[in-house]
N, C-alpha and C positions, 0 to 999 in steps of 0.2 A: 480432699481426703474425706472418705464415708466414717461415718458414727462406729462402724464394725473398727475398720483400719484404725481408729485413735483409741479404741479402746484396748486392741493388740497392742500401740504402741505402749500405752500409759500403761497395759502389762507389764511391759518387756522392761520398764524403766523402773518400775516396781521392784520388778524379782534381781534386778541389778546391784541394784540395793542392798535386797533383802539376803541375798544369797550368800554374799562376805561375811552379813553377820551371823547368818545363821551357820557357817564354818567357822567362826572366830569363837561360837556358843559352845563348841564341841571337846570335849576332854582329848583328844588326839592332837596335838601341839604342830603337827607335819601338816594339817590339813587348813594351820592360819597361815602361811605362807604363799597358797593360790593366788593369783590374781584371774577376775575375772575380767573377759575381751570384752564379750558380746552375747546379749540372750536374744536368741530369734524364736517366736511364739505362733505356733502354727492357727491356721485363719479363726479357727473355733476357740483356741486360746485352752485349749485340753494337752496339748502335747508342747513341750520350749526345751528347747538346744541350746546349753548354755557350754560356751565357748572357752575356754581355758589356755592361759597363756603356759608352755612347756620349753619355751628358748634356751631355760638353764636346767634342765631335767635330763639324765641318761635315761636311757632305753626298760632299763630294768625300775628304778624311780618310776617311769610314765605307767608301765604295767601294774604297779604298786597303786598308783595314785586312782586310773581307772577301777581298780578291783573296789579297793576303799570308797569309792566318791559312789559306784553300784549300791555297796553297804547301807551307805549316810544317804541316800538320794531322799526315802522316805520321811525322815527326821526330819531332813532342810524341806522338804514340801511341804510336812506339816506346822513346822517353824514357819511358815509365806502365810498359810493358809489360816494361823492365830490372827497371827501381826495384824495381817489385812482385816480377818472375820469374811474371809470367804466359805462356801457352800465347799467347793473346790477346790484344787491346786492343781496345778498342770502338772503332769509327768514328767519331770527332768531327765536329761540324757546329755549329758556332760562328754565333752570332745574337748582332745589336750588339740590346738592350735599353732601349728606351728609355721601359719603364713609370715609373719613378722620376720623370722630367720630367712625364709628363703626371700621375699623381699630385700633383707640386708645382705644375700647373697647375689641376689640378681645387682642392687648396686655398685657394690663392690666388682663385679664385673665391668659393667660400666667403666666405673672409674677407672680400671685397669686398661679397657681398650683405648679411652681417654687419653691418657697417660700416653700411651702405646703409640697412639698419632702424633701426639705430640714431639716424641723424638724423633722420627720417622720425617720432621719435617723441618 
């Protein structure tokens, strides 16, 4: 792994962190509920996609929560960017996640043709 690559990482575990607290910091009582998946930090470490788990969220909730988490993006960067005593903060751009579900969907299939063979035989 190069000195660049560990320092993306050692970003990415940083703002992991720092991110829950810095929505837990926030008068908006809906937006301590998030979990956070996964922050991916682009090579320069200027732009991170932080990942958001939506498994139990309706449609109109997810549109809610993007519009608001838009809002707060500034706040929670400049919360990263104290904590640390960074120069900078990456631009956050927060994605509700919802491979988790369709993974628990693909298994569930599985199991069913599973099953399915199993009588069948």
């Amino acid at each position: 792994m190069t000195p660049a690559q560990i320092k993306v990482k050692r970003t990415e575990s940083i703002l992991q962190e720092l991110i829950p607290e810095a929505l837990s910091s926030l008068n908006d009582s809906r937006m301590h509920v998030l979990d956070i998946l996964d922050v991916k930090c682009s090579r320069g470490r200027s732009d991170a996609k932080v990942y958001l788990d939506c498994a139990n969220l309706l449609e109109d909730e997810r549109l809610f929560y993007i519009k608001q988490l838009k809002k707060v993006a500034p706040i929670i960067e400049d919360y990263c960017m104290k904590d640390q005593g960074w120069f900078k903060s990456p631009k956050l751009t927060f994605i509700l996640d919802d491979q988790i579900q369709k993974a628990q969907k693909i298994d569930e299939l599985f199991k069913r043709i599973e099953k399915e063979r199993k009588n069948e035989s």
